[in-house]
PALUMLO-951705 format. One record per atom (N, C-alpha, C): residue in one letter; atom name; x, y, z. Coordinates in Angstrom, 2 decimals. Example, Ala and Ser with C-alpha at 12.3 -4.5 7.8 and 13.67 -1.06 7.14 Angstrom:
// PALUMLO-951705
+------+------+---------+---------+---------+
! type ! atom !      xx !      yy !      zz !
+------+------+---------+---------+---------+
!    A !    N !   13.19 !   -5.69 !    7.80 !
!    A !   CA !   12.30 !   -4.50 !    7.80 !
!    A !    C !   13.20 !   -3.30 !    7.80 !
!    S !    N !   12.85 !   -2.25 !    7.08 !
!    S !   CA !   13.67 !   -1.06 !    7.14 !
!    S !    C !   12.90 !    0.03 !    7.87 !
+------+------+---------+---------+---------+
END
This chain:
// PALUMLO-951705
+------+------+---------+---------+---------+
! type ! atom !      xx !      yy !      zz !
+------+------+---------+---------+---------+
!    X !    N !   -5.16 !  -25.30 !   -7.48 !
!    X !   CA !   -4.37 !  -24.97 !   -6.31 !
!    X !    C !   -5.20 !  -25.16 !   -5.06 !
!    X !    N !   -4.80 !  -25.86 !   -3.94 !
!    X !   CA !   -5.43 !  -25.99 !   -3.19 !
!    X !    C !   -5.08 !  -24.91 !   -1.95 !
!    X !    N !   -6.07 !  -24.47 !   -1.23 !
!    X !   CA !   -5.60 !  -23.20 !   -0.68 !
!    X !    C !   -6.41 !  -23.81 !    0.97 !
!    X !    N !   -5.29 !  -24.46 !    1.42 !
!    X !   CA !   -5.17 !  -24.72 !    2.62 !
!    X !    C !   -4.67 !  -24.46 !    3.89 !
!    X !    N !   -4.79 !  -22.99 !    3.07 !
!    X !   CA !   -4.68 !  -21.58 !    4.70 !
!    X !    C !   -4.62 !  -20.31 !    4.16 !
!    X !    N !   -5.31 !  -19.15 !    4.76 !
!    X !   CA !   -5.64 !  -18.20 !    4.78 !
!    X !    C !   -4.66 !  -17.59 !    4.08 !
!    X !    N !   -3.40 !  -17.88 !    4.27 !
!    X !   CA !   -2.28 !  -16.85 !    3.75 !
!    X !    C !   -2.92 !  -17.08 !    2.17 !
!    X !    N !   -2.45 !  -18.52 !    1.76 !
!    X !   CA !   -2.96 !  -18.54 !    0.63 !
!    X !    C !   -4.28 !  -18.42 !   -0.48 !
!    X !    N !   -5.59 !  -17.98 !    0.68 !
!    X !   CA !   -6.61 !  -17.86 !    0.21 !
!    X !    C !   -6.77 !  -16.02 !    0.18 !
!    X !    N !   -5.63 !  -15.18 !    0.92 !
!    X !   CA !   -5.80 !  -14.02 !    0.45 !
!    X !    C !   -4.70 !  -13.55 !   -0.52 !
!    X !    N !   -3.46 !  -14.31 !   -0.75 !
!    X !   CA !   -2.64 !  -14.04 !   -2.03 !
!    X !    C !   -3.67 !  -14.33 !   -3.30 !
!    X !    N !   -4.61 !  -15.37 !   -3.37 !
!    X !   CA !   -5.43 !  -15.70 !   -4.44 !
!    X !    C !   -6.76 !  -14.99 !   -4.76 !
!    X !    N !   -6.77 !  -14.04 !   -3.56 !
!    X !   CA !   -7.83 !  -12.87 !   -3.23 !
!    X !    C !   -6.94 !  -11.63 !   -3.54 !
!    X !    N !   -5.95 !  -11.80 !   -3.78 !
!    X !   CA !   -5.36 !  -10.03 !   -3.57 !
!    X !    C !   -5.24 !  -10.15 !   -5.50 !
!    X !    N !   -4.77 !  -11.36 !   -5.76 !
!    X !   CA !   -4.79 !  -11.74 !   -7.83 !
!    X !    C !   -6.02 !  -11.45 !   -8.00 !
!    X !    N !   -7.51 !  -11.93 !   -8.11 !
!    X !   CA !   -8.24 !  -11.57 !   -8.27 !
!    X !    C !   -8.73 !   -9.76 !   -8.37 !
!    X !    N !   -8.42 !   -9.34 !   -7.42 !
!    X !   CA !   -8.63 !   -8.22 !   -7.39 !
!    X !    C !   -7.67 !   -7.06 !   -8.13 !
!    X !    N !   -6.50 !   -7.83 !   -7.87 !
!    X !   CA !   -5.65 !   -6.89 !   -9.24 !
!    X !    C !   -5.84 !   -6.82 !  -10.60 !
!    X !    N !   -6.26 !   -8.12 !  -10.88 !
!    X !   CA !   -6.72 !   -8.19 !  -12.71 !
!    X !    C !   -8.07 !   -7.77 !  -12.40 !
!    X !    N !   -8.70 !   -7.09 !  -11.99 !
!    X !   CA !   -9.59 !   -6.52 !  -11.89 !
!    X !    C !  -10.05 !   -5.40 !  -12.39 !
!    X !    N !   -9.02 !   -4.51 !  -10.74 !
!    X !   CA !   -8.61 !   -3.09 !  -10.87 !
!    X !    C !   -7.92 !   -2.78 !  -12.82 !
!    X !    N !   -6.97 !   -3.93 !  -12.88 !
!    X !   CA !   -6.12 !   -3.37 !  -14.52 !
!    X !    C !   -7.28 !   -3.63 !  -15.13 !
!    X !    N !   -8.08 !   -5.03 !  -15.02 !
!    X !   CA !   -9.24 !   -4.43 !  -16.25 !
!    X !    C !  -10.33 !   -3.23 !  -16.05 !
!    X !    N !  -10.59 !   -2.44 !  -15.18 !
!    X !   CA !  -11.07 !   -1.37 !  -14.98 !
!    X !    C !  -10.26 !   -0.50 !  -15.39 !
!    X !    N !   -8.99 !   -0.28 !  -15.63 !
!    X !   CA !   -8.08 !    0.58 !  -15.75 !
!    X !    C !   -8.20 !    0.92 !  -17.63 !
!    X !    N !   -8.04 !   -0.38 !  -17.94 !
!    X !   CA !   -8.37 !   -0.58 !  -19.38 !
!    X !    C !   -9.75 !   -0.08 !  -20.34 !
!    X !    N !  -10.75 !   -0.15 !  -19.21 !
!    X !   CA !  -11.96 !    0.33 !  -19.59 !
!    X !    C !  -12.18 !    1.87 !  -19.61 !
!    X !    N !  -11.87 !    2.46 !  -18.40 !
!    X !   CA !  -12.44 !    3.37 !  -17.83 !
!    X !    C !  -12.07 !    4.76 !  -19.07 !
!    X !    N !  -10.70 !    4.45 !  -20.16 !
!    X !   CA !  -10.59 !    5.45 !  -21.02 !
!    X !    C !  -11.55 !    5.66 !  -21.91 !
!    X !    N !  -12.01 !    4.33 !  -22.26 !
!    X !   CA !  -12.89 !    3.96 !  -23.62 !
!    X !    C !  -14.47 !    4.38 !  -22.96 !
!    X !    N !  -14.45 !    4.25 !  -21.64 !
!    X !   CA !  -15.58 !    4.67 !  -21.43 !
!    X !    C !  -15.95 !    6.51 !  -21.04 !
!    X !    N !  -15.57 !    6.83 !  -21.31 !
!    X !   CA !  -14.90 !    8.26 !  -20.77 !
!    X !    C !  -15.01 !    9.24 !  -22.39 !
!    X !    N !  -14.33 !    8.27 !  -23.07 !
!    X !   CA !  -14.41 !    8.79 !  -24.69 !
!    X !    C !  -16.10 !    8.80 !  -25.32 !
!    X !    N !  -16.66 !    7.42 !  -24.52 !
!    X !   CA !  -17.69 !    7.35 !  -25.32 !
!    X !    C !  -19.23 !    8.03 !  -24.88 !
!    X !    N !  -18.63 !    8.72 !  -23.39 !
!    X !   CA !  -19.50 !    9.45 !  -22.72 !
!    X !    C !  -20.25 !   10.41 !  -23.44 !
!    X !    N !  -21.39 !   10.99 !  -23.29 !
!    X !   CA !  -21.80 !   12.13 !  -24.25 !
!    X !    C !  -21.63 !   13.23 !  -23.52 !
!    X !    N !  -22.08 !   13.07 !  -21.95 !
!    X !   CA !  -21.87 !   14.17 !  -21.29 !
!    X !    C !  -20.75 !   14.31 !  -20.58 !
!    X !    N !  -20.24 !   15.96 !  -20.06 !
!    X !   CA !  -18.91 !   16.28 !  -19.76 !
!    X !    C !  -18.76 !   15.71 !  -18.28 !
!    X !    N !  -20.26 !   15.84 !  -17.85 !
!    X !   CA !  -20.05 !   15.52 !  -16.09 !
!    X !    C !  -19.29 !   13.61 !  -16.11 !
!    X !    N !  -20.58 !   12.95 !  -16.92 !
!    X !   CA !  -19.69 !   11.56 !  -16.96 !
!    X !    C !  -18.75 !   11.43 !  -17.26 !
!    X !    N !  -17.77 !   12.49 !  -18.36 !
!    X !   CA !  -16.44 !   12.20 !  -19.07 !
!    X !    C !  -15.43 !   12.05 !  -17.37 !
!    X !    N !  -16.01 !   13.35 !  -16.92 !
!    X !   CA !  -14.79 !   13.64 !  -15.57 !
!    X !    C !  -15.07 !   13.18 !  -14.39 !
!    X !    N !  -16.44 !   11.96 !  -14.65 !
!    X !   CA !  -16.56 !   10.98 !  -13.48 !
!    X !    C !  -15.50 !    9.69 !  -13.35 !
!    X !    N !  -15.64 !    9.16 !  -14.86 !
!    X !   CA !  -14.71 !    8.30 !  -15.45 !
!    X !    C !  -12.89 !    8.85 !  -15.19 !
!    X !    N !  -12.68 !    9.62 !  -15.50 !
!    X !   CA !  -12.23 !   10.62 !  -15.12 !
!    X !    C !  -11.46 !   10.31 !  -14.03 !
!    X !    N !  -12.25 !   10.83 !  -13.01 !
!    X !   CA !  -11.85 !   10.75 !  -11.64 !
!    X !    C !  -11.35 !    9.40 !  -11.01 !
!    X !    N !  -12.42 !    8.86 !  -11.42 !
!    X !   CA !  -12.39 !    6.95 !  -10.66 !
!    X !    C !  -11.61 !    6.65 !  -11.68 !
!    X !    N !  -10.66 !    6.98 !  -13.05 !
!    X !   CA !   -9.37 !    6.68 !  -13.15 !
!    X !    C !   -8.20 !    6.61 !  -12.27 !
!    X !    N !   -8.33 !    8.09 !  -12.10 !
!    X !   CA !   -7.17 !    8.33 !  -11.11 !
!    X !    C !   -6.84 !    7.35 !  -10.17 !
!    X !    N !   -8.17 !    7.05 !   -9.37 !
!    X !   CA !   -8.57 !    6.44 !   -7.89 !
!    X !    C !   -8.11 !    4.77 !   -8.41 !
!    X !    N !   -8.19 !    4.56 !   -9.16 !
!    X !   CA !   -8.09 !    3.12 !   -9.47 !
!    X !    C !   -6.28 !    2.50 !   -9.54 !
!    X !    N !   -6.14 !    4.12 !  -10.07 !
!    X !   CA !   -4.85 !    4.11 !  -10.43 !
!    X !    C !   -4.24 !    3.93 !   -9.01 !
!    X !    N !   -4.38 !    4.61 !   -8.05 !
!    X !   CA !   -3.62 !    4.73 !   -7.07 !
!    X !    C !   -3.79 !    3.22 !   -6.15 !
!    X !    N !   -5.28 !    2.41 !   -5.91 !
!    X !   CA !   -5.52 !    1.02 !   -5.79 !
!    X !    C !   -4.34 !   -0.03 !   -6.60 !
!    X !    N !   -4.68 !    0.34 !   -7.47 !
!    X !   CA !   -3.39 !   -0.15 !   -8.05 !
!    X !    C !   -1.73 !   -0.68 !   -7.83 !
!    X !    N !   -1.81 !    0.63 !   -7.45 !
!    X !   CA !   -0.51 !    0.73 !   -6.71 !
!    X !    C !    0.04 !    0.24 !   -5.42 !
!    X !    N !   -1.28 !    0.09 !   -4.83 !
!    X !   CA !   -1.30 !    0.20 !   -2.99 !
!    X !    C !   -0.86 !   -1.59 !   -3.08 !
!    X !    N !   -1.61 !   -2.10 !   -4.53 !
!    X !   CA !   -2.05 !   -3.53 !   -4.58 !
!    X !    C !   -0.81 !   -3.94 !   -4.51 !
!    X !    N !   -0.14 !   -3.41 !   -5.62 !
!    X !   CA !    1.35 !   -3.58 !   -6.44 !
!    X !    C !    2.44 !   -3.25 !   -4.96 !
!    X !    N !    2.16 !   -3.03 !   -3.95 !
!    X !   CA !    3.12 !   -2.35 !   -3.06 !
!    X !    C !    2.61 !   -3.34 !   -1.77 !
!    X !    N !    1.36 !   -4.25 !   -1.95 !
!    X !   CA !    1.15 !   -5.38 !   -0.64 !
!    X !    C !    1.81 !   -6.54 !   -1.35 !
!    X !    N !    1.51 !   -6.53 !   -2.30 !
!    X !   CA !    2.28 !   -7.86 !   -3.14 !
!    X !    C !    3.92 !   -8.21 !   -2.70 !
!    X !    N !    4.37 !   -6.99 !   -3.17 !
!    X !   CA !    6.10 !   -6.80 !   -2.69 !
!    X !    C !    6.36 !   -7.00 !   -1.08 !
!    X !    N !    5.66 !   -6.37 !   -0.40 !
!    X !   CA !    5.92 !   -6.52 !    0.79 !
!    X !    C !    5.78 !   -7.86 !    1.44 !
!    X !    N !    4.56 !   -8.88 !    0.66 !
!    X !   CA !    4.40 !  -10.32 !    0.93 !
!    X !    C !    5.67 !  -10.89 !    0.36 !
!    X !    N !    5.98 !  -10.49 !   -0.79 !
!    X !   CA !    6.91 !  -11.32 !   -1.15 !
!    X !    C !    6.99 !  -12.17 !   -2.48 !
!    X !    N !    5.69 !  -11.60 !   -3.14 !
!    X !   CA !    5.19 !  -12.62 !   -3.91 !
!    X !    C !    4.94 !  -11.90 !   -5.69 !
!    X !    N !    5.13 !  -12.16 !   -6.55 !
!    X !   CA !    5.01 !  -11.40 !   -7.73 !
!    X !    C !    3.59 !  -10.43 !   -7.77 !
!    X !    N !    4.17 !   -9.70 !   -8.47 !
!    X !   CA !    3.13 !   -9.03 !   -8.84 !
!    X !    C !    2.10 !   -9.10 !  -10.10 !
!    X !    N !    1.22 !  -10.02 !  -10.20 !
!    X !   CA !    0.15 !  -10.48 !  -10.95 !
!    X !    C !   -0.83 !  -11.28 !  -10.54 !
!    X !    N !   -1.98 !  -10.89 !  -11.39 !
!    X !   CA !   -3.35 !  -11.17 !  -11.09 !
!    X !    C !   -3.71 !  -12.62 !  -11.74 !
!    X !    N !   -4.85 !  -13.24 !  -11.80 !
!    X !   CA !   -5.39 !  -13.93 !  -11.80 !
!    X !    C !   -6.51 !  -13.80 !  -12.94 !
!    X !    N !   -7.10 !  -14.24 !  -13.80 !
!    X !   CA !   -8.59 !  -13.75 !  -14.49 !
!    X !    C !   -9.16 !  -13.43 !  -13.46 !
!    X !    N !   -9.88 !  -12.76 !  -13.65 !
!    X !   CA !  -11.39 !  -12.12 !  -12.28 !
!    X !    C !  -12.66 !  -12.46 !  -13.55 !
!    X !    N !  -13.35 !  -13.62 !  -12.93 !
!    X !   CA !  -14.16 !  -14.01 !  -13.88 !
!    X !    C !  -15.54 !  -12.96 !  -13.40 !
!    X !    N !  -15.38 !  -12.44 !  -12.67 !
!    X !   CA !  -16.62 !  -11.25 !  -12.01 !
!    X !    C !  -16.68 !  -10.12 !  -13.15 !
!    X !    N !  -15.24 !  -10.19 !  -13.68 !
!    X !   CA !  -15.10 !   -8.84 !  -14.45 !
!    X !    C !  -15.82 !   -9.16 !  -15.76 !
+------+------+---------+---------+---------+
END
């Protein structure tokens, strides 16, 4: 895809960052389970929540552009 203007170089920036956030979303239980200590369980924990709500904010710029709601691989992840 050739991204020969900004609009389209931050719709391809906002995908990236959503398959991101969901693969953090995906992690953050398994990592939480495999914690030993209670403080890390309810760090994981927490930055669930927070991810969760990113999430949403993502899922709610998408709509307002106009444009589906899905990500991209995030090869960072």
């Amino acid at each position: 895809m050739s991204l020969d203007s900004l609009e389209k170089l931050f719709i391809e920036e906002l995908k990236d960052v959503y398959n991101a956030e969901k693969q953090i979303l995906r992690a953050l239980p398994r990592m939480a389970k495999a914690a030993e200590s209670s403080e890390l369980q309810q760090a994981f924990t927490k930055h669930l929540k927070e991810t969760e709500g990113q999430v949403r904010r993502l899922e709610q710029v998408f709509r307002e552009l106009g444009q589906s709601v899905r990500g991209k691989t995030c090869k960072g992840m």
